[in-house]
C-alpha positions as CSV (number, residue, x, y, z in Angstrom):
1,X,7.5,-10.4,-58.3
2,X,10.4,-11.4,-56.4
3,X,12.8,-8.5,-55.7
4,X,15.4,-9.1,-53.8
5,X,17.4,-5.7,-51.9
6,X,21.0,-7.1,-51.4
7,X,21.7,-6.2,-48.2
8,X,25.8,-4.2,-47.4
9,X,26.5,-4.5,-50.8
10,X,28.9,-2.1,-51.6
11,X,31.0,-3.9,-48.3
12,X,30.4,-7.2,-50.0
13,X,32.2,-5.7,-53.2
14,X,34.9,-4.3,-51.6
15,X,35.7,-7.2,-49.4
16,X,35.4,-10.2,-52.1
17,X,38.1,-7.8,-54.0
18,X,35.6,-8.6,-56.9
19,X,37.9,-8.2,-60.7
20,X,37.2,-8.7,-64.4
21,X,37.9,-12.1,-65.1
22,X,37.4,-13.6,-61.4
23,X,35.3,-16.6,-60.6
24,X,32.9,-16.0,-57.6
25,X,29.8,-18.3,-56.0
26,X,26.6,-17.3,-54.2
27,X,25.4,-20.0,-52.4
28,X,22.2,-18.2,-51.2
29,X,20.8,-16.0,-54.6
30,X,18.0,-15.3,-53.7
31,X,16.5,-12.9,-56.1
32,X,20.0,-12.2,-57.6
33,X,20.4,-8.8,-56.2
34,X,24.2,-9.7,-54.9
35,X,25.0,-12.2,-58.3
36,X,24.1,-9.2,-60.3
37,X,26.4,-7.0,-58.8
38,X,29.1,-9.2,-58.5
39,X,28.5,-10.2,-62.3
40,X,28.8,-6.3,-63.2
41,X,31.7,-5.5,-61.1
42,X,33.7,-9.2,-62.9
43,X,32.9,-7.6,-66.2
44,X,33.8,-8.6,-69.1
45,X,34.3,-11.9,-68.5
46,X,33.7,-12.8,-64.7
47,X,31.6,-15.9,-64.1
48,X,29.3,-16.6,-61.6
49,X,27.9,-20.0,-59.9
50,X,24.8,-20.1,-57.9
51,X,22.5,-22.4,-55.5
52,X,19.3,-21.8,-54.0
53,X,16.8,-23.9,-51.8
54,X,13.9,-21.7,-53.3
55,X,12.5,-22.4,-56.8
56,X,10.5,-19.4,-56.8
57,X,13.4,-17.5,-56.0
58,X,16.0,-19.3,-58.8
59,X,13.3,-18.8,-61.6
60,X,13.2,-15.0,-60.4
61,X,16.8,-14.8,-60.5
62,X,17.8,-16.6,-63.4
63,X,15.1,-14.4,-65.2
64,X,16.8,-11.4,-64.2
65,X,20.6,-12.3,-64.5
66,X,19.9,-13.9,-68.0
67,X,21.8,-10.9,-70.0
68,X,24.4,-12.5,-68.9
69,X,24.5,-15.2,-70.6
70,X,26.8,-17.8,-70.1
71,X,29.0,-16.1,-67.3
72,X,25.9,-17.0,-64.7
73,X,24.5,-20.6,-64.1
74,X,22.6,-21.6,-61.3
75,X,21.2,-25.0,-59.7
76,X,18.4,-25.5,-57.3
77,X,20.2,-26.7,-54.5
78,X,20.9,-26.6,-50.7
79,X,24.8,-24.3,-50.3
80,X,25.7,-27.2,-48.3
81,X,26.4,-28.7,-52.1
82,X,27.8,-25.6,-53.3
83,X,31.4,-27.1,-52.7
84,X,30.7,-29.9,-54.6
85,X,29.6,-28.1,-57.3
86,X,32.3,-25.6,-57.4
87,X,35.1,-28.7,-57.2
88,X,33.2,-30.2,-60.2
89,X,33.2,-26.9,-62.7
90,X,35.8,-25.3,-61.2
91,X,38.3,-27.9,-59.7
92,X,41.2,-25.4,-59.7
93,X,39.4,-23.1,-57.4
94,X,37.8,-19.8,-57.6
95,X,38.0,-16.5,-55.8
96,X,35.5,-15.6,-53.7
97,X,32.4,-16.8,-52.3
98,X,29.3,-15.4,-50.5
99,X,26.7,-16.5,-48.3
100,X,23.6,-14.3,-47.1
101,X,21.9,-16.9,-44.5
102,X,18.5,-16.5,-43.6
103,X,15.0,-15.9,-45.0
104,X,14.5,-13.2,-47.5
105,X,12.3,-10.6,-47.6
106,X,10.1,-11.6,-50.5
107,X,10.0,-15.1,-48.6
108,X,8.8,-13.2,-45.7
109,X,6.4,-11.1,-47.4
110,X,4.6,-14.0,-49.4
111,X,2.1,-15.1,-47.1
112,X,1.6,-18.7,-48.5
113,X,4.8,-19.8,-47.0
114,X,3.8,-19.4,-43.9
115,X,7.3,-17.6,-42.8
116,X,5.1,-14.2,-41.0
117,X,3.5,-14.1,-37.6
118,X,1.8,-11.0,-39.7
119,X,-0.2,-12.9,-42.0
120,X,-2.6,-16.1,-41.8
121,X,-1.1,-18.8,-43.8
122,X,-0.7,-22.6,-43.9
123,X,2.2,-22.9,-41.5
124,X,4.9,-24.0,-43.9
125,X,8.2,-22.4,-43.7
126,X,10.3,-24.2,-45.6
127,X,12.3,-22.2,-48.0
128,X,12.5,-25.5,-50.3
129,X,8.8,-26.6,-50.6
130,X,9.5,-30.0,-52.2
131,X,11.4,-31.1,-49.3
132,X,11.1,-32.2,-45.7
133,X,8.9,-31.8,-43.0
134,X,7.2,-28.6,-43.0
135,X,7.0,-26.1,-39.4
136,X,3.6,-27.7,-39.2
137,X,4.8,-31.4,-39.2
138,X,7.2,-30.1,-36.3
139,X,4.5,-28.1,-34.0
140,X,2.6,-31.1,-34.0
141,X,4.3,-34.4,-34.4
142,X,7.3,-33.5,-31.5
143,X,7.4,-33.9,-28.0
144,X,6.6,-31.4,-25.6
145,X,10.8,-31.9,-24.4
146,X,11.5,-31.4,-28.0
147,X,9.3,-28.2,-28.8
148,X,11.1,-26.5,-25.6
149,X,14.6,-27.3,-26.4
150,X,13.9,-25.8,-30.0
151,X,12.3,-22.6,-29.0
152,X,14.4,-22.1,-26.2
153,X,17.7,-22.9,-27.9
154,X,17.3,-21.6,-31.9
155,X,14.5,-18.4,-30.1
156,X,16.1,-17.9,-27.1
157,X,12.9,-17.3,-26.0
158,X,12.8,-17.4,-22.3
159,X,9.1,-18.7,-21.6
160,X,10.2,-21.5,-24.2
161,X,8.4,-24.0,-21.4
162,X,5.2,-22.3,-21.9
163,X,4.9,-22.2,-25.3
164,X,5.5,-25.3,-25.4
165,X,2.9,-27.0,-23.3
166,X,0.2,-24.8,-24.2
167,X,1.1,-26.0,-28.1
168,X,0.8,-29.4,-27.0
169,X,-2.6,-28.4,-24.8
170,X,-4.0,-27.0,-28.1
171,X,-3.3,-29.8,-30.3
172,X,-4.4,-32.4,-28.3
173,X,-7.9,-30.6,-29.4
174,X,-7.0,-29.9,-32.7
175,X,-4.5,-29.8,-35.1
176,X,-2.3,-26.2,-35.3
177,X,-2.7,-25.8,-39.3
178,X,-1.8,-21.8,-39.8
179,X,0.3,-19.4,-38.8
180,X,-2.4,-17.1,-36.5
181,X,-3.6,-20.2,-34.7
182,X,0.5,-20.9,-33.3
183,X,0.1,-16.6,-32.7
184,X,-2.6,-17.3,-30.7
185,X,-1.5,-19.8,-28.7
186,X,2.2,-17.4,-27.9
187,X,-0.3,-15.1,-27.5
188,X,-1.9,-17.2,-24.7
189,X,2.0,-18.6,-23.5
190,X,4.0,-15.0,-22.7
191,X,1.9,-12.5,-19.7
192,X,1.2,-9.4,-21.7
193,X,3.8,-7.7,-18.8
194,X,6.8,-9.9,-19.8
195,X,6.9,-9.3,-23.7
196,X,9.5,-7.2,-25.4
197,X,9.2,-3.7,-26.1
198,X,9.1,-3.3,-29.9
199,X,9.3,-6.7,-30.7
200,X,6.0,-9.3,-31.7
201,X,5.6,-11.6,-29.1
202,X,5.5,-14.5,-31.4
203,X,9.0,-13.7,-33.2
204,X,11.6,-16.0,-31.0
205,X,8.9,-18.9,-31.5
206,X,8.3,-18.7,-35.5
207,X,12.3,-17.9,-36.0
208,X,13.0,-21.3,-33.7
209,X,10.9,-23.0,-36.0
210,X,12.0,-21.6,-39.3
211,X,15.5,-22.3,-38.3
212,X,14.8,-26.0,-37.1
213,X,12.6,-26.4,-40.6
214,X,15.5,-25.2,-42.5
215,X,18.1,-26.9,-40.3
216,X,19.7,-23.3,-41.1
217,X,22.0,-23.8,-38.5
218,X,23.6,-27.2,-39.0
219,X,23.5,-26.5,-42.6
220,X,26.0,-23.4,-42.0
221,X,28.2,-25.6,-39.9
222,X,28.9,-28.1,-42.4
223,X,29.3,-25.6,-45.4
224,X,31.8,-23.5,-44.1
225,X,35.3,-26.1,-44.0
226,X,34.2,-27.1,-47.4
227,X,33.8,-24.0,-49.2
228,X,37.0,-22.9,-47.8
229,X,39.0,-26.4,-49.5
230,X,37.7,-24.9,-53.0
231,X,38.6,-21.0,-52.8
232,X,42.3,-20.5,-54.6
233,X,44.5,-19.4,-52.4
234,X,43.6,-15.8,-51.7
235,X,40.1,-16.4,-52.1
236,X,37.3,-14.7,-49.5
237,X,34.6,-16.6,-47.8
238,X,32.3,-13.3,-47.3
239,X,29.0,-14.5,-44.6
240,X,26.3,-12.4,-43.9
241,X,23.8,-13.0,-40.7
242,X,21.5,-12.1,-39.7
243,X,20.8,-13.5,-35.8
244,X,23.2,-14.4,-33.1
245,X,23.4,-18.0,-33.1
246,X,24.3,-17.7,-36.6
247,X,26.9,-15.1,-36.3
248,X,28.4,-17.0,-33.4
249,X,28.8,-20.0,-35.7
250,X,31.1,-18.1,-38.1
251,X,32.7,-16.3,-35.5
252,X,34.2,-19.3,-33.7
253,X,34.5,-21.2,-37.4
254,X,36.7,-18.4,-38.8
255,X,38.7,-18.2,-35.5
256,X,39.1,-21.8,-35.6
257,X,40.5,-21.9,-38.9
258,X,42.8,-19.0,-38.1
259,X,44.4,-20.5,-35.1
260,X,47.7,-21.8,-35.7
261,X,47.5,-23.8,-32.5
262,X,44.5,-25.1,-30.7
263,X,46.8,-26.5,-27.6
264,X,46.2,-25.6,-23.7
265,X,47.6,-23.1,-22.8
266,X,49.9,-24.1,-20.1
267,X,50.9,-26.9,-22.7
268,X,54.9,-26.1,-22.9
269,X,55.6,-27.2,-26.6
270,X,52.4,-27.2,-29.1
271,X,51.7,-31.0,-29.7
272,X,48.2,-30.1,-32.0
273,X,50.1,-29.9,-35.7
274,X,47.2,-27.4,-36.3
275,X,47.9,-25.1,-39.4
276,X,45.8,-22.1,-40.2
277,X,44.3,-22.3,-43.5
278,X,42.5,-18.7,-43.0
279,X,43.0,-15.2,-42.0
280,X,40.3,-13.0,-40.3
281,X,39.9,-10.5,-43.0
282,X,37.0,-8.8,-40.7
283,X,38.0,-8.7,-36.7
284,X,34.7,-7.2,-35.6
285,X,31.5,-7.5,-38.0
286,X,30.7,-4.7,-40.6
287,X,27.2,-3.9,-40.1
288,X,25.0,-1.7,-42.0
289,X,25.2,2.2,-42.9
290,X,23.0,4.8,-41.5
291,X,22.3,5.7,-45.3
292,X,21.6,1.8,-45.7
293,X,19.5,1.5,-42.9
294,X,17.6,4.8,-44.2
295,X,15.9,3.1,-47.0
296,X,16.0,-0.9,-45.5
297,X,15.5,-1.1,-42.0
298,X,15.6,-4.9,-42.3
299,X,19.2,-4.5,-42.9
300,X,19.5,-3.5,-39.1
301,X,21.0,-7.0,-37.8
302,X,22.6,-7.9,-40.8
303,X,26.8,-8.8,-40.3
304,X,29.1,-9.4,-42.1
305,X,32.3,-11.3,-41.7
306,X,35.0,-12.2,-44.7
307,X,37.7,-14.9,-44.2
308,X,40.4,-15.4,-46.7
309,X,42.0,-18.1,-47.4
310,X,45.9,-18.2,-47.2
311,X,46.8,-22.3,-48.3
């Protein structure tokens, strides 16, 4: 069964100022643990519209949020299309939209889709299995150049080098097919006296290639200017992350679109005709409760940061 725990929820709530009547998005739905409470707090009449990468998850959700009816409707689909989507059903705008990036946890705790360093399993990781080149494809058609730039920039895993060569040693014999033959080899890459405390050695190499499989992070990139062009005017762009590089993404997005000015400063008269088309609704990131983190520890990195937008 695929049960999703929405993670900061009641913060989600409160900061998409979610009403009877509005009209929201969730571009990542997962199980449908946010849609359903942002279809409950929009009641009566609040509608919801949904994407997700994951059939297994969108069969799981729409079975759950079907009391609804008509208020929800979802699509199997990347949230880079959300926008489009919205603009087609809802050209006039709607009010609030939320992203939870990442994997989930019943992605996670599946072990045929290869996402776990804790189970053996065909390395896959893709969260849409009828698309792309799987982590496998990556691990052993890339260059050794390629496989360190990947681990070293999306794991910021600093013996990203040796990983990398002693993957390309181990293929050269054979093919890396599951997920405890790539532990074996990070097990073989990182001394035993330079691994994190608390922390599995092979977890900056399998999130690397999750996020590269996923192209997770050049997905959020391009989403982010387009789902703010079909928000009314008022309307929250609410993001939750999960990992640095993605919360430094929205970070400097939101700022961006908040700036009223992207001149040098020394430049005596502001030459850039930049408008801001956002307010920062959240300076710093909301992060997760003690009583959340009581009874879901993976909620630990989770942040959350709302824009909203003001033209």
């Amino acid at each position: 069964m695929f049960q999703h725990i929405p993670v900061l929820a009641e913060e989600v709530l409160a900061h998409l100022v979610v009403k009877p009547g509005g009209i929201y998005a969730d571009g990542t739905l997962g199980g449908g643990g946010h849609a359903g409470l942002i279809l409950e707090a929009s009641a009566p009449d609040g509608q919801l519209i949904a994407t997700d990468r994951d059939e297994v998850a969108l069969a799981a959700a729409r079975a759950h949020l079907a009391p609804y009816g008509d208020r929800f409707k979802a699509y199997h689909a990347n949230y880079t299309e959300l926008a489009d989507l919205i603009a087609r059903d809802y050209p006039k705008g709607i009010d609030g939209i939320l992203l939870d990036i990442g994997v989930s946890s019943p992605q996670i705790d599946t072990p045929d889709r290869g996402f776990s360093y804790m189970h053996d399993a065909p390395l896959d990781m893709r969260m849409d299995q009828s698309q792309g080149p799987s982590a496998r494809d990556l691990v052993n058609d890339l260059s050794e150049q390629a496989l360190h730039d990947l681990i070293k920039d999306y794991g910021e895993e600093k013996w990203a080098a040796r990983v990398a060569a002693l993957i390309c040693e181990r293929r050269a014999l054979v093919p890396i097919e599951t997920t405890f033959q790539l532990v074996d080899v990070i097990e073989r890459a990182i001394p035993k006296g330079a691994r994190e405390k608390d922390s599995h050695v092979a977890k900056r190499t399998f999130q690397a290639l999750r996020i590269a499989t996923n192209d997770e992070l050049g997905a959020l990139e391009k989403a982010i200017d387009r789902l703010v062009d079909v928000l009314q005017p008022g309307g929250r762009l609410a993001i939750i992350t999960f990992h640095s590089l993605e919360d430094r993404i929205v970070k400097n997005k939101f700022k961006y679109l908040a700036a009223s000015c992207i001149c040098p400063p020394k430049l005596p008269v502001c030459t850039c005709d930049k408008v801001a088309t956002v307010r920062m609704v959240t300076r710093k990131p909301i992060t997760a409760s003690a009583a959340e983190l009581d009874h879901n520890r993976r909620a630990a990195s989770a942040k959350l940061r709302v824009a909203e937008k003001i033209i």
